[in-house]
N, C-alpha and C positions, 0 to 999 in steps of 0.2 A: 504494500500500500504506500503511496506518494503522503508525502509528510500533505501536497495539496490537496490530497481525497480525505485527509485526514482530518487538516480545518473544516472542509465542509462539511462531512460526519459530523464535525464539533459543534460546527452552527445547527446543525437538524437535531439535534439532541438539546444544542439550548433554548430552542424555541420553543421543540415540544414540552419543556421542563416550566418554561414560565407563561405558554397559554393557555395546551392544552390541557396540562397535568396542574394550574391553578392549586389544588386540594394539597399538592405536596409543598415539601420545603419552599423556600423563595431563592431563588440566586445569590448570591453573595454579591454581585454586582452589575453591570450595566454589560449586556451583552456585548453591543457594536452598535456602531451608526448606520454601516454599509450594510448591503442585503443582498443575499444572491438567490437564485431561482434552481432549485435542487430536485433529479426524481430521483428518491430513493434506492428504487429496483429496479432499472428501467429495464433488465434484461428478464423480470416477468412478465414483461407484454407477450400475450399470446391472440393467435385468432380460433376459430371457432371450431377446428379440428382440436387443437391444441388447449383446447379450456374440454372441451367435452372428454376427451380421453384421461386429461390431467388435474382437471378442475375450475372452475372458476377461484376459488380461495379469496386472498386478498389483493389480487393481481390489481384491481380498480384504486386501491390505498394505495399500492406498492408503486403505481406509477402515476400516477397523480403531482404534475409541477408543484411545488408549495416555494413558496418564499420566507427567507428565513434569514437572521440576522449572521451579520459574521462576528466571531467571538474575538476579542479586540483582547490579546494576550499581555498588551502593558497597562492597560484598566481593571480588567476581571478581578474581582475580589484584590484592588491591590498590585495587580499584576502579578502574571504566573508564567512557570519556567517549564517547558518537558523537559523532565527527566529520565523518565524510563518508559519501553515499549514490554508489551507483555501481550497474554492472552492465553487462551486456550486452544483447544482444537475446532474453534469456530469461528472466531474472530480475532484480531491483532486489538491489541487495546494501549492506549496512552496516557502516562500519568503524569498529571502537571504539579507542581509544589506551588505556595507564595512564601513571602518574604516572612510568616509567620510560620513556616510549617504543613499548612492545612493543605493534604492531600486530594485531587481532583482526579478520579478516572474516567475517561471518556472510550465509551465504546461505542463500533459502528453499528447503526440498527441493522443493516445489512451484514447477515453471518455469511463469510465466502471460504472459508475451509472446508475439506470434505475428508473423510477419513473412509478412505476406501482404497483398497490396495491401489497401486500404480498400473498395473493391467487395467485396470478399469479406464483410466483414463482416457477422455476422446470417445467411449465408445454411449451406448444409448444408455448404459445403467446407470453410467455419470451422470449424462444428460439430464436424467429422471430423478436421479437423489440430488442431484442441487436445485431442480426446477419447487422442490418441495418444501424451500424456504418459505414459498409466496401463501402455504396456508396459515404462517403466522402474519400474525397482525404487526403492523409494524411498529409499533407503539409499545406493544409489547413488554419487552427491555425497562424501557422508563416507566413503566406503567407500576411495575413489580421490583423495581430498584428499592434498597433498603435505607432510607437516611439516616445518617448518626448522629443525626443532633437531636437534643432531646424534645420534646413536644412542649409546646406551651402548655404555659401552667392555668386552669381558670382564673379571672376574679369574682369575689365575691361567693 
């Protein structure tokens, strides 16, 4: 992954984080001024062989243009630094620091790893086990992420 697919992953996850996901934490800071025009998954666009055989799923989510802020890395909570890349066997992931410490992981909604022997590759079973992202919802991720700050407290 291009450090550039990277910031934009980073702006689609911070959008979704401060309009669609509302209910969760709040951002620690001011996204960005700038805005880019991002599809998700463009490579789940299918036609109508290709949805009947495979599904419709969330191909309509997954490729849908959204506009979304660019994440402005000397503003953000203070400004923040990558530091390290990681992930699992699904996705590659990025963790940013600030000047305080406070740890940022950004992962891309888009899972592009596939664990499946190297034979496979190229051929239709790959084809079919990566096409099977598209019945997650794309949102997903951030939907079910855990924040560790603690909950406000009532008053009164």
């Amino acid at each position: 992954m291009t450090i550039e697919k990277g910031l934009v992953l980073i702006a689609v996850l911070s959008a979704i984080g401060t309009h669609e996901l509302s209910a969760q934490a709040k951002p620690a800071g001011s996204v960005g001024k700038d805005t880019v025009v991002v599809v998700a998954g463009a490579d789940y666009a299918a036609g109508d062989f290709h949805r009947k055989m495979l599904g419709d799923n969330y191909r309509d989510l997954w490729t849908k243009p959204i506009r979304v802020p660019v994440l402005d890395l000397k503003s953000f909570a203070g400004g923040v630094k990558p530091f390290k890349l990681g992930g699992g066997h699904q996705a590659k992931s990025l963790r940013l620091i600030t000047s305080d410490s406070s740890e940022y992981v950004f992962r891309p909604v888009h899972k592009t790893m596939i664990i499946l022997p190297e034979e496979y590759k190229g051929t239709v079973i790959w084809s079919i086990f990566e096409d099977q992202g598209s019945a997650s919802h794309p949102t997903s991720a951030a939907a079910a992420a855990v924040s560790r700050r603690a909950p406000a407290r009532r008053q009164g």
